[in-house]
C-alpha positions as protocol buffer text, in pm:
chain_id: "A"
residue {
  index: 1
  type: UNK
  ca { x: 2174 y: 1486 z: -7501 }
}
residue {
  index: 2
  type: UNK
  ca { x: 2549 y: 1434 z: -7559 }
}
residue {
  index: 3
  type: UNK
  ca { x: 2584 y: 1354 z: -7201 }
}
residue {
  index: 4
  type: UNK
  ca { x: 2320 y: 1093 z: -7187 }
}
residue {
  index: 5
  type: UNK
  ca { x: 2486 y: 910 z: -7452 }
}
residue {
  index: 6
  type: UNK
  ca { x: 2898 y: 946 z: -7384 }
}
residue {
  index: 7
  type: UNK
  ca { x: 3034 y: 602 z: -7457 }
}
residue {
  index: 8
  type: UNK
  ca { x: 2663 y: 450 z: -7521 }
}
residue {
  index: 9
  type: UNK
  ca { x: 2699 y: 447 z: -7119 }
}
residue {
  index: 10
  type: UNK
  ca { x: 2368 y: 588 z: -6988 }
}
residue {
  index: 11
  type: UNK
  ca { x: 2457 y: 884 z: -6800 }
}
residue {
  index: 12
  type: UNK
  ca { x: 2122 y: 1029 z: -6665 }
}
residue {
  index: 13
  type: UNK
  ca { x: 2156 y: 1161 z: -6353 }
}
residue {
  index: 14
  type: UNK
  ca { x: 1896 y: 1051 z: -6103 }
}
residue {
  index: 15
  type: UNK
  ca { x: 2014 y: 1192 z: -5744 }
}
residue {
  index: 16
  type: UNK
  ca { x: 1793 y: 1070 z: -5434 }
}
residue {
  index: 17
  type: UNK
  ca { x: 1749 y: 1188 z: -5109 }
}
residue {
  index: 18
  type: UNK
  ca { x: 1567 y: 987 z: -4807 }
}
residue {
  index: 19
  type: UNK
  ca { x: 1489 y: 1187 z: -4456 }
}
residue {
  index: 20
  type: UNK
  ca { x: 1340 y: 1022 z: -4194 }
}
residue {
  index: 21
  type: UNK
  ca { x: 1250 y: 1101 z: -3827 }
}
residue {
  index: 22
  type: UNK
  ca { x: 1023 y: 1052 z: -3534 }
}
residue {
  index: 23
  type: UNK
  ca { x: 907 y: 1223 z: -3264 }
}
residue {
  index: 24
  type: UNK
  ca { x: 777 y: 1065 z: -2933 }
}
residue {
  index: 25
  type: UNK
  ca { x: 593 y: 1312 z: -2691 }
}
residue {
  index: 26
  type: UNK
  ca { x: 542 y: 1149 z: -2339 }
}
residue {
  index: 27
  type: UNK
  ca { x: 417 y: 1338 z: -2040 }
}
residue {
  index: 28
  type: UNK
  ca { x: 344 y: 1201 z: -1669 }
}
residue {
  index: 29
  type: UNK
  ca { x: 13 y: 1306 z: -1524 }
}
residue {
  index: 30
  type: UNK
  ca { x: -11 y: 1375 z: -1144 }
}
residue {
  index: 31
  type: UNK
  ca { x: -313 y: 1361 z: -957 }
}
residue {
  index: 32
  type: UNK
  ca { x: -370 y: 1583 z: -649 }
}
residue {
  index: 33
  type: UNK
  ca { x: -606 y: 1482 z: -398 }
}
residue {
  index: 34
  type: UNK
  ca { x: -692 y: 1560 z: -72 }
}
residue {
  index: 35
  type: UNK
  ca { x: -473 y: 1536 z: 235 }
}
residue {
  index: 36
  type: UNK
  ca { x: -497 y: 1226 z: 443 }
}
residue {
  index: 37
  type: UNK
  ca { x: -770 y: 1267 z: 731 }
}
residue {
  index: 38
  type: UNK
  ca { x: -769 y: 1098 z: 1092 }
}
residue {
  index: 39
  type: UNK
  ca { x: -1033 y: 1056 z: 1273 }
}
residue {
  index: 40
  type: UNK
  ca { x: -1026 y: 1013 z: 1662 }
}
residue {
  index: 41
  type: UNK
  ca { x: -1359 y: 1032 z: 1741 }
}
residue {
  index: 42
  type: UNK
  ca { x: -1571 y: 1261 z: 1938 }
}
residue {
  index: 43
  type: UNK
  ca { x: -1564 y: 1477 z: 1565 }
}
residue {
  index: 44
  type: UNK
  ca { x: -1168 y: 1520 z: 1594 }
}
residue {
  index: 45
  type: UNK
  ca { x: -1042 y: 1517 z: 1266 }
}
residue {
  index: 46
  type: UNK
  ca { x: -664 y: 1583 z: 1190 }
}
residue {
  index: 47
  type: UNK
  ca { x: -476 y: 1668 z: 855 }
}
residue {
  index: 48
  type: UNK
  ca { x: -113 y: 1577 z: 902 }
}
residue {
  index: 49
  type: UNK
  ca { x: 165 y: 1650 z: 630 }
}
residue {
  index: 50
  type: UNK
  ca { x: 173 y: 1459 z: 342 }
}
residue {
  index: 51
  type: UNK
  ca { x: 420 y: 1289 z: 147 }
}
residue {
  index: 52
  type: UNK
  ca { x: 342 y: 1126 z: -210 }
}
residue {
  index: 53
  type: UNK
  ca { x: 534 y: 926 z: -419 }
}
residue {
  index: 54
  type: UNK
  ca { x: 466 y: 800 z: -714 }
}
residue {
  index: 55
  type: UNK
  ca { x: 687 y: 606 z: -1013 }
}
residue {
  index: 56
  type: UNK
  ca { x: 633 y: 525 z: -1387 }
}
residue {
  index: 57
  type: UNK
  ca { x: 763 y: 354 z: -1646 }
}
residue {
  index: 58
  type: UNK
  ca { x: 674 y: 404 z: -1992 }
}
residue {
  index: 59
  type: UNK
  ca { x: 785 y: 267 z: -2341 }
}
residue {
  index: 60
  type: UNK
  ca { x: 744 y: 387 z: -2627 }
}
residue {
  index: 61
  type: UNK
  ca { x: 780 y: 172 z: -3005 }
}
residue {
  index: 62
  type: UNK
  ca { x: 804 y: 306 z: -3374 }
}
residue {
  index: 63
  type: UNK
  ca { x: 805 y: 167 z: -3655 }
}
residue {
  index: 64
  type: UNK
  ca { x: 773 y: 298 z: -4011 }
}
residue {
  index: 65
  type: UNK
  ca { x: 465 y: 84 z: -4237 }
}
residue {
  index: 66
  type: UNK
  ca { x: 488 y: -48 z: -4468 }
}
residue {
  index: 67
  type: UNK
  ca { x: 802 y: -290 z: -4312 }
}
residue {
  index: 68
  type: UNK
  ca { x: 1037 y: -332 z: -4593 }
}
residue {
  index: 69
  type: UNK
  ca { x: 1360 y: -515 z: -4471 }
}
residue {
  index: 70
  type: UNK
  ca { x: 1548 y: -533 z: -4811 }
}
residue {
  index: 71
  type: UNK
  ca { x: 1457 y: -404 z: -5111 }
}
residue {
  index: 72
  type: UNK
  ca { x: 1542 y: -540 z: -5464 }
}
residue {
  index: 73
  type: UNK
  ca { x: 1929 y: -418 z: -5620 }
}
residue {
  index: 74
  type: UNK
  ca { x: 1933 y: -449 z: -5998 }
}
residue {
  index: 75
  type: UNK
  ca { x: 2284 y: -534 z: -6130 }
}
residue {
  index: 76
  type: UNK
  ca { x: 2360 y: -406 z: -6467 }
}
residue {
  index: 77
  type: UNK
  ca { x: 2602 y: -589 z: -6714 }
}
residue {
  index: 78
  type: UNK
  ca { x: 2889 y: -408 z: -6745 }
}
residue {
  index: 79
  type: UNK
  ca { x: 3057 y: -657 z: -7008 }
}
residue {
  index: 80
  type: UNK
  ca { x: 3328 y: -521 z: -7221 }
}
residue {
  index: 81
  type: UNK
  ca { x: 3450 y: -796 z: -7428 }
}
residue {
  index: 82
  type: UNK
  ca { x: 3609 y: -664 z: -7766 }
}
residue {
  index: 83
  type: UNK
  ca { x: 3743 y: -353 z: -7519 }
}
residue {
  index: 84
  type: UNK
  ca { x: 3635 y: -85 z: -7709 }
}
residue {
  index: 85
  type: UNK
  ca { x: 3538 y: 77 z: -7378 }
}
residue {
  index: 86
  type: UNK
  ca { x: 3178 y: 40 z: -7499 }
}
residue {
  index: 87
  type: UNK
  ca { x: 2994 y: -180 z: -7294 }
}
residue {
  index: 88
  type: UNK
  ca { x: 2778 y: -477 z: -7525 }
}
residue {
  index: 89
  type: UNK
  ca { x: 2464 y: -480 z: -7321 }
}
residue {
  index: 90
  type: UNK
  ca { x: 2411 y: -95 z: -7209 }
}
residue {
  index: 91
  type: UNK
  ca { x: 2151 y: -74 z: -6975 }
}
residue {
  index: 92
  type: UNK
  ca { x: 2100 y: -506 z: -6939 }
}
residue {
  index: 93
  type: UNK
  ca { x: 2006 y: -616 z: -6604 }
}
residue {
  index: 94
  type: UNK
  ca { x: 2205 y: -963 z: -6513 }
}
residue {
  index: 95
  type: UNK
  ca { x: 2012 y: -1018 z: -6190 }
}
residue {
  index: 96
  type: UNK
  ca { x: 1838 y: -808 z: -5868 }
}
residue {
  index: 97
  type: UNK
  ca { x: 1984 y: -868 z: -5536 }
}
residue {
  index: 98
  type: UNK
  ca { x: 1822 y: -802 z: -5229 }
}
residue {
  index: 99
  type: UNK
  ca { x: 1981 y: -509 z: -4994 }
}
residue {
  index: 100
  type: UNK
  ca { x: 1851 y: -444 z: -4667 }
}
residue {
  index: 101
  type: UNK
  ca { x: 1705 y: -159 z: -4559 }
}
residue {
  index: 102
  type: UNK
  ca { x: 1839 y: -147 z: -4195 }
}
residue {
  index: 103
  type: UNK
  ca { x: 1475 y: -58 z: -4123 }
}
residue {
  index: 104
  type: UNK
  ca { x: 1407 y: -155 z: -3735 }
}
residue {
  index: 105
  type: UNK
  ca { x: 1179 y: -85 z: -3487 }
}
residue {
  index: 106
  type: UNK
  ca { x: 1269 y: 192 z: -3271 }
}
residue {
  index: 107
  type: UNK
  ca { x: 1219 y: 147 z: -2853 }
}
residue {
  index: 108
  type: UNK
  ca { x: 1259 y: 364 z: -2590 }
}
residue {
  index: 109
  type: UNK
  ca { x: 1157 y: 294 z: -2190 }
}
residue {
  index: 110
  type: UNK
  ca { x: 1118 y: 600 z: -1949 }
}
residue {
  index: 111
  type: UNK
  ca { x: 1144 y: 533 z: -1596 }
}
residue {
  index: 112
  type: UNK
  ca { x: 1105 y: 761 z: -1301 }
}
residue {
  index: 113
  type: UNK
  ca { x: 973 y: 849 z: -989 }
}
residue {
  index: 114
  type: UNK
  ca { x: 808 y: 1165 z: -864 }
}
residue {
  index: 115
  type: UNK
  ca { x: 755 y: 1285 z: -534 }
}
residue {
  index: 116
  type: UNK
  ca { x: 483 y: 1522 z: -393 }
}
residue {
  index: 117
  type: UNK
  ca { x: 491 y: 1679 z: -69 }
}
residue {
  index: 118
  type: UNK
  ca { x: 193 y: 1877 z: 71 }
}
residue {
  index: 119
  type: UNK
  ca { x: 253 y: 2092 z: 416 }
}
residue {
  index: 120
  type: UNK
  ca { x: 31 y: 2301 z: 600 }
}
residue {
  index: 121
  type: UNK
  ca { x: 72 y: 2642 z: 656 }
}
residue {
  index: 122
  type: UNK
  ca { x: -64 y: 2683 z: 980 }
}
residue {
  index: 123
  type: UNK
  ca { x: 98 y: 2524 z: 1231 }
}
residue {
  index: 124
  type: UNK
  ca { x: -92 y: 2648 z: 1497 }
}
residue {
  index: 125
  type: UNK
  ca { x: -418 y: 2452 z: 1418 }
}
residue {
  index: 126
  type: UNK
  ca { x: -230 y: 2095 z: 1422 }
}
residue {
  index: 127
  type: UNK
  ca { x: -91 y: 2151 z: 1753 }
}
residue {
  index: 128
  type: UNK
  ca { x: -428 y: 2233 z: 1855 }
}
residue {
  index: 129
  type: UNK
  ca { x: -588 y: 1928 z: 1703 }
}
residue {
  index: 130
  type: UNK
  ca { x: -313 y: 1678 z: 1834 }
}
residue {
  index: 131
  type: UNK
  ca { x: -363 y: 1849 z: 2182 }
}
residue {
  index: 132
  type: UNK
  ca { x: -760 y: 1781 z: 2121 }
}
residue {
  index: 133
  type: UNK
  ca { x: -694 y: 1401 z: 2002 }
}
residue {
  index: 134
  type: UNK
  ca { x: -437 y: 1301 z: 2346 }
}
residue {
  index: 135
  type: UNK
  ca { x: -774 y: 1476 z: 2560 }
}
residue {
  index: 136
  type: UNK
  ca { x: -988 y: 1247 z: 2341 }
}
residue {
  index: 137
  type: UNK
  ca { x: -777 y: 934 z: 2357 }
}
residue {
  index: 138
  type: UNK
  ca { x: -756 y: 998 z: 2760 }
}
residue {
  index: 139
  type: UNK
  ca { x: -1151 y: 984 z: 2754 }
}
residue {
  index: 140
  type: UNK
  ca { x: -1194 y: 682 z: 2592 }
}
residue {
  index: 141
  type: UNK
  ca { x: -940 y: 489 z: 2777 }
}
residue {
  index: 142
  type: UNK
  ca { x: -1036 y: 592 z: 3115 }
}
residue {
  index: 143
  type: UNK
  ca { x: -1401 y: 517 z: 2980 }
}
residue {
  index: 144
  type: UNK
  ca { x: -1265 y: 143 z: 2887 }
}
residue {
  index: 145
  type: UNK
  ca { x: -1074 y: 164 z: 3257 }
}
residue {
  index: 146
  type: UNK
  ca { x: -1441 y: 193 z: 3377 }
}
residue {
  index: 147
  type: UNK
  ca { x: -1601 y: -52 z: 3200 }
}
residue {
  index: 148
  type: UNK
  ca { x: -1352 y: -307 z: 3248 }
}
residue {
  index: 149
  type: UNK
  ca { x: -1391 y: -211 z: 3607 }
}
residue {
  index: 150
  type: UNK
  ca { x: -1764 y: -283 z: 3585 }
}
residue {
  index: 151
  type: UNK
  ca { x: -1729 y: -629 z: 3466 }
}
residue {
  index: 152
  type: UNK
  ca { x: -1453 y: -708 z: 3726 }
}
residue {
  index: 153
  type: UNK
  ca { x: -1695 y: -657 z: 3991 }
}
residue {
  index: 154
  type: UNK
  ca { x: -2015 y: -762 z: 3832 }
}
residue {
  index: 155
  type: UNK
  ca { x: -1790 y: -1125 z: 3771 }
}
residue {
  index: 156
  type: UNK
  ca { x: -1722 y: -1107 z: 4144 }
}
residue {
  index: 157
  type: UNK
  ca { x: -2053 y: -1072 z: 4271 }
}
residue {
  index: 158
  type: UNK
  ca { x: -2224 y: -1354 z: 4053 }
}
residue {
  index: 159
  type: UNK
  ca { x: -1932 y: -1572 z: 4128 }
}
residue {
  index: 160
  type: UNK
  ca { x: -1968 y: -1515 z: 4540 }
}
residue {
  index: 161
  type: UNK
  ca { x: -2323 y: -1543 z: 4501 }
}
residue {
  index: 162
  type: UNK
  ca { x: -2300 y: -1864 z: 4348 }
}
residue {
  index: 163
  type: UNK
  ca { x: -2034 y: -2001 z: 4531 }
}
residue {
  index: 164
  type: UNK
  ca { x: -2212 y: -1950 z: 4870 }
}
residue {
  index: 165
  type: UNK
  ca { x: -2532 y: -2143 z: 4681 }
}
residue {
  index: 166
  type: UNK
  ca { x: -2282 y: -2466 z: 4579 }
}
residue {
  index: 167
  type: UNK
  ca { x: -2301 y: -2429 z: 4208 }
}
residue {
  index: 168
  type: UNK
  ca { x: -1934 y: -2370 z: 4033 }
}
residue {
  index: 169
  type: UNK
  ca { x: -1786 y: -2483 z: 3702 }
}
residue {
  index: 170
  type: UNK
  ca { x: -1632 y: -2806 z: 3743 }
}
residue {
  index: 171
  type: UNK
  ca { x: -1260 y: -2812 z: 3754 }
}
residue {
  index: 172
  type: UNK
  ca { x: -1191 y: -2893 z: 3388 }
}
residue {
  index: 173
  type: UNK
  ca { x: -1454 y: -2723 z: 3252 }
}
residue {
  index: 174
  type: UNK
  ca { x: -1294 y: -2421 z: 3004 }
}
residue {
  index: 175
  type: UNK
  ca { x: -1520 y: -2169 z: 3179 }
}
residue {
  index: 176
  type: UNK
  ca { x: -1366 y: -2307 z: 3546 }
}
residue {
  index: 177
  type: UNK
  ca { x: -1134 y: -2016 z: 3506 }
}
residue {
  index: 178
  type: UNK
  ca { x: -1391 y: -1738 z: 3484 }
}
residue {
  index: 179
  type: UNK
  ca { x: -1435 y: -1696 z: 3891 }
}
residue {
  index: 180
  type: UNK
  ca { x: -1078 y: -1933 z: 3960 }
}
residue {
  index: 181
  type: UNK
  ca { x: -958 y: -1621 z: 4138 }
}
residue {
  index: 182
  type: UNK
  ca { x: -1242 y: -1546 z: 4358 }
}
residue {
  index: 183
  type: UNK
  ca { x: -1206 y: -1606 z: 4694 }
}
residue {
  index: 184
  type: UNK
  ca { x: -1508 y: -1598 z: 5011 }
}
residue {
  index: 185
  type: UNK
  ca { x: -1409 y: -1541 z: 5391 }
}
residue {
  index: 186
  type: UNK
  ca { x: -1686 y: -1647 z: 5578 }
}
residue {
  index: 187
  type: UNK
  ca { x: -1730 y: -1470 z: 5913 }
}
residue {
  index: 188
  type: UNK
  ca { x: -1562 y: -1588 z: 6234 }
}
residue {
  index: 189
  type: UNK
  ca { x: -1821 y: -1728 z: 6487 }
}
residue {
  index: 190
  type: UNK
  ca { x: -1857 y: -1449 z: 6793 }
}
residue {
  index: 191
  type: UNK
  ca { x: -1903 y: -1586 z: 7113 }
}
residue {
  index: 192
  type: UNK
  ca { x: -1941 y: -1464 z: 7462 }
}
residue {
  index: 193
  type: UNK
  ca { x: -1909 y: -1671 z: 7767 }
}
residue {
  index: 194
  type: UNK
  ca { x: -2199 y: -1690 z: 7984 }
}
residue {
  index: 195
  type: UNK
  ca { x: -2217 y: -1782 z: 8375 }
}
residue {
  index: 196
  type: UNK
  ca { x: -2469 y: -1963 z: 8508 }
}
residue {
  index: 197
  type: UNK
  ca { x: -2595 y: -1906 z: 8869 }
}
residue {
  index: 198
  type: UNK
  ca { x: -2721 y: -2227 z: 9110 }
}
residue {
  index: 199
  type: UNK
  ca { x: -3079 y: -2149 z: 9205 }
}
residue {
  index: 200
  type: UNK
  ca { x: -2977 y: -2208 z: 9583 }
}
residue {
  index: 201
  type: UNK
  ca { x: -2728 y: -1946 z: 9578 }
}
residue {
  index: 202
  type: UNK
  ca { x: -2981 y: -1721 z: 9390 }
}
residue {
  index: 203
  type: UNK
  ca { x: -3246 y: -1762 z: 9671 }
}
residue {
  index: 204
  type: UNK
  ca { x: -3008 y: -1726 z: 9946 }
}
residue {
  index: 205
  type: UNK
  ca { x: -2878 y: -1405 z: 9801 }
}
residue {
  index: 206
  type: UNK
  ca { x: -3220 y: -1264 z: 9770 }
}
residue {
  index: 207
  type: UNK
  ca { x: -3326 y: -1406 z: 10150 }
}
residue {
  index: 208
  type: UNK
  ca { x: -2974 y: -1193 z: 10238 }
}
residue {
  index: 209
  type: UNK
  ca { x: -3069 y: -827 z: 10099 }
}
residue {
  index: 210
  type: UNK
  ca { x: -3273 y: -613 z: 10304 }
}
């Protein structure tokens, strides 16, 4: 009680702690999927080595509620004015001034990127399936060699035929260029000379034999 009261000066002790903190948890999810599939045709399917990458960026905020920027100081009068080191006004509040908190929103950004690699183990069946896929792709391009082949002729019979009949694209007709290449020999006239015999000289011959 003595201590409250040294001086008239209020001397209650009123100690105050504040502890603050936050904790941010942030994790990055990866998604495996299957490896990437070819397809050559003929039911050739190939799974190749895979690389993945993938990048993030996160960011986080906190902020403590309710927002208080300053809060409200009292100042107490501390007047002395007959200097008997007791102060006139104990406990008096002259005014409140505003002191700031230094309460701010906390960021944070996260940025990274993560790669994923997937490898088969046997590396016998890929060799096998890329050795299936160059007999497939031969197939299909000697079967577009064959085709292309087919048309070739078929536009060289249908232009001969109707060249020998008169009919043709005129010259700048757009199409004129479909059978501009195709050429006809027509066959070289084969004669034989023949000799003609007088019919005097034929009788006389036969009057001659025996």
């Amino acid at each position: 009680m003595q201590a409250e009261g040294i001086g008239g000066i209020s001397a209650t002790a009123s100690p105050t702690a504040t502890s603050s903190g936050s904790v941010s948890n942030q994790a990055v999810q990866i998604l495996q999927g299957t490896a990437i599939t070819n397809t050559y045709g003929g039911n050739i399917q190939c799974q190749g080595p895979t690389l993945t990458t993938t990048g993030y960026a996160n960011r986080a905020k906190s902020f403590g509620l309710p927002y208080e920027p300053f809060y409200m100081d009292p100042v107490y009068d501390l007047s002395d004015l007959n200097d008997d080191d007791v102060l006139d006004n104990p406990g008096d509040v002259l005014f409140f001034k505003k002191t700031r908190t230094a309460q701010k929103d906390n960021h944070n950004w996260n940025v990274g990127l993560s790669i994923q690699a997937t490898i088969p183990l046997d590396g016998g069946l890929q060799e096998r399936c890329k050795a299936a896929v160059d007999t497939q792709l031969k197939l299909q391009q000697q079967a577009l060699a064959n085709r292309r082949l087919d048309f070739e002729v078929s536009r060289l019979k249908h232009c001969g035929e109707l060249m020998l009949k008169g009919i043709r694209f005129a010259p700048q007709s757009p199409y004129a260029k479909v059978c501009a290449d195709v050429r006809i020999n027509y066959p070289t006239p084969h004669t034989h000379p023949i000799s003609v015999v007088p019919a005097a000289a034929s009788s006389a011959a036969n009057r001659t034999q025996p």
